[in-house]
C-alpha positions in Angstrom: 37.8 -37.2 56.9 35.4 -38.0 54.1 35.9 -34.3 52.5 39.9 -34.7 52.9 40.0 -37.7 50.7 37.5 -35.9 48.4 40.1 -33.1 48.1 42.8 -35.2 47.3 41.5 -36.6 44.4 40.3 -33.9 42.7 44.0 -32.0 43.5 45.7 -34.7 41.4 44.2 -34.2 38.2 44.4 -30.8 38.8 48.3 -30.7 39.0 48.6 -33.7 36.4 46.2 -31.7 33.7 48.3 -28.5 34.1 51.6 -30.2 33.6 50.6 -32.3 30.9 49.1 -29.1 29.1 52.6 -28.0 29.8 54.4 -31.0 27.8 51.9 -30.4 25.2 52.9 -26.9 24.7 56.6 -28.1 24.6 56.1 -31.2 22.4 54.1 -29.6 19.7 54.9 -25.5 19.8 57.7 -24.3 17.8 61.5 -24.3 18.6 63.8 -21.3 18.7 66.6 -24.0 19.0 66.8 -27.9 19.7 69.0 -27.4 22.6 66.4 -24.9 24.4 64.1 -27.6 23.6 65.4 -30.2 25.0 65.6 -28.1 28.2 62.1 -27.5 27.7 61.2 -30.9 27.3 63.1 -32.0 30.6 61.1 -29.5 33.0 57.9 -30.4 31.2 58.8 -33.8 32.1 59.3 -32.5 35.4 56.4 -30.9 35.6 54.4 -34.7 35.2 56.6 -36.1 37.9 55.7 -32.6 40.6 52.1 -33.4 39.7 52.5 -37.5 40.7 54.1 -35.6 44.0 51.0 -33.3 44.2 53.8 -30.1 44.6 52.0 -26.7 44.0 55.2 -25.5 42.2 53.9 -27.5 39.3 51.5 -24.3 38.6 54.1 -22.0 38.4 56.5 -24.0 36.1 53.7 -25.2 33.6 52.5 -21.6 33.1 55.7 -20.2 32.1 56.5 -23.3 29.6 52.7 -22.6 28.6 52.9 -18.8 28.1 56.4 -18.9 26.4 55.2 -21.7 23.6 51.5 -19.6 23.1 54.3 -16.2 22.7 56.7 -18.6 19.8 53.9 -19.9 18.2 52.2 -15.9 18.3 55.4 -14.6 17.2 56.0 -17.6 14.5 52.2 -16.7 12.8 53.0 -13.0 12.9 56.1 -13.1 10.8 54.3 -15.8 8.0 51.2 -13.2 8.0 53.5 -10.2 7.5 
């Protein structure tokens, strides 16, 4: 019983670092538009509240918000370099 508590407090920081990575991405990366992000910042959001819930989908949705804001900010430094 000891190891189950254990798990569940290290699995809570693991969903609530991965989301707010997530909102971090959003809240400083670059914006195509201010209506995509505004959508952006709403599942990031989301994101925080799956983590308080401890829901696994909270991975899934943080990596894409991650990966698309690494690919705008990629894309944004490759046209100011070229």
């Amino acid at each position: 019983m000891a190891k189950r508590k254990t798990k569940t407090k290290v699995e809570q920081p693991r969903h609530f670092k991965v989301a707010s990575e997530a909102l971090r991405a959003v809240l400083s990366g670059y914006r195509q538009s201010e209506a995509t992000w505004m959508d952006d910042v709403e599942r990031a959001n989301e994101c925080i509240r799956m983590s308080f819930e401890k829901n696994d989908d909270v991975f899934e949705e943080s990596e894409i918000l991650i990966n698309k804001y690494e690919f705008l900010n990629k894309k944004r430094s490759g046209k100011q370099d070229g």
